[in-house]
N, C-alpha and C positions, 0 to 999 in steps of 0.2 A: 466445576462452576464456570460460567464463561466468563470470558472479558471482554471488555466494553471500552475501548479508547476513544476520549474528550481531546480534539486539537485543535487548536488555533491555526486560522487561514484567511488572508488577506482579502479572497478570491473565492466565493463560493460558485460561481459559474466555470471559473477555470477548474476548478477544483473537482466538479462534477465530468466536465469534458476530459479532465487527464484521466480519471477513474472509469469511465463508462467506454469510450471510445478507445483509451490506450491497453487498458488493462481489463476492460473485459469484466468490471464487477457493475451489481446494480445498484444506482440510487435513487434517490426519494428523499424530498425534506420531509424533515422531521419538526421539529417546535420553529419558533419563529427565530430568523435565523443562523439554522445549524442544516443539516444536510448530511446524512447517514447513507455510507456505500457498505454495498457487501458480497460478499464470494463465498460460496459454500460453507456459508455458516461464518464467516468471522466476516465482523463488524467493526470501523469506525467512525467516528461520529466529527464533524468540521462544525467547526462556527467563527463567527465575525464579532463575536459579542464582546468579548475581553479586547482594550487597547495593547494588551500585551504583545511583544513583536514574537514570531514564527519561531519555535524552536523546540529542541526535543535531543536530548544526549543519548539516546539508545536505538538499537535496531527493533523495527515490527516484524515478525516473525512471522508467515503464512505459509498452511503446508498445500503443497497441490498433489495431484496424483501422480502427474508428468513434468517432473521439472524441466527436459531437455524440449521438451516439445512446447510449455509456454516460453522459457527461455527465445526460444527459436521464432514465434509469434510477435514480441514484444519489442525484440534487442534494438531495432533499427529505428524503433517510437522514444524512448526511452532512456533518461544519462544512467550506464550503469556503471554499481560502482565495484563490482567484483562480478567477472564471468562464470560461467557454470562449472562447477568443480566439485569433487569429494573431499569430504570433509573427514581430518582424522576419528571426529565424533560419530561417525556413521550418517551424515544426510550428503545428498547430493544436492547444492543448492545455489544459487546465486543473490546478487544483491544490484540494488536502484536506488535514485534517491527519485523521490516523485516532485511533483508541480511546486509543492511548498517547502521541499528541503530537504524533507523526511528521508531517512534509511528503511527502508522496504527492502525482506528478504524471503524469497520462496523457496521452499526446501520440498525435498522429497526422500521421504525416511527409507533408509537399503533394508 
């Protein structure tokens, strides 16, 4: 079954520009405003609607095919917050925080 993540973002323009231009996924608003990006198949979804301020305790997890080679696209765009590495779990993968705070992780399954 997919998932579908709902987040809070101060900046729906910025928010568009860090995702389309830095990383490379597509967006498109969606209802009135919120603003859905997406990368081969995984989706999340940004809105301005809630007064609630920015935040999220866990890592987004996104697998790509090639992680040394987005790695290697991205790194100089981007604060990250763990470099490319093997993981004793079996991915190869790195981590970021994006435009609004978020921990963004791209893995690539060995």
């Amino acid at each position: 079954m997919p998932l579908t993540l709902l987040l809070r973002t101060g900046d729906l323009k910025e928010t568009r520009k860090f995702y389309e231009s830095v990383l490379g996924f597509d967006a498109f608003d969606t209802a009135e405003d919120t603003l859905t990006v997406e990368k081969q198949g995984d989706r999340l979804i940004f809105t301005e609607l809630w007064g609630a301020p920015d935040g999220f305790s866990g890592t987004i997890y996104f697998t790509v095919p090639d992680a040394d080679h987005y790695f290697t696209s991205i790194q100089d765009k981007v604060d990250v917050a763990w470099p490319i590495q093997d993981m004793s779990y079996g991915s190869r993968e790195f981590g970021i925080k994006d435009c609004n705070g978020y921990h963004l992780a791209f893995q690539q399954q060995a």
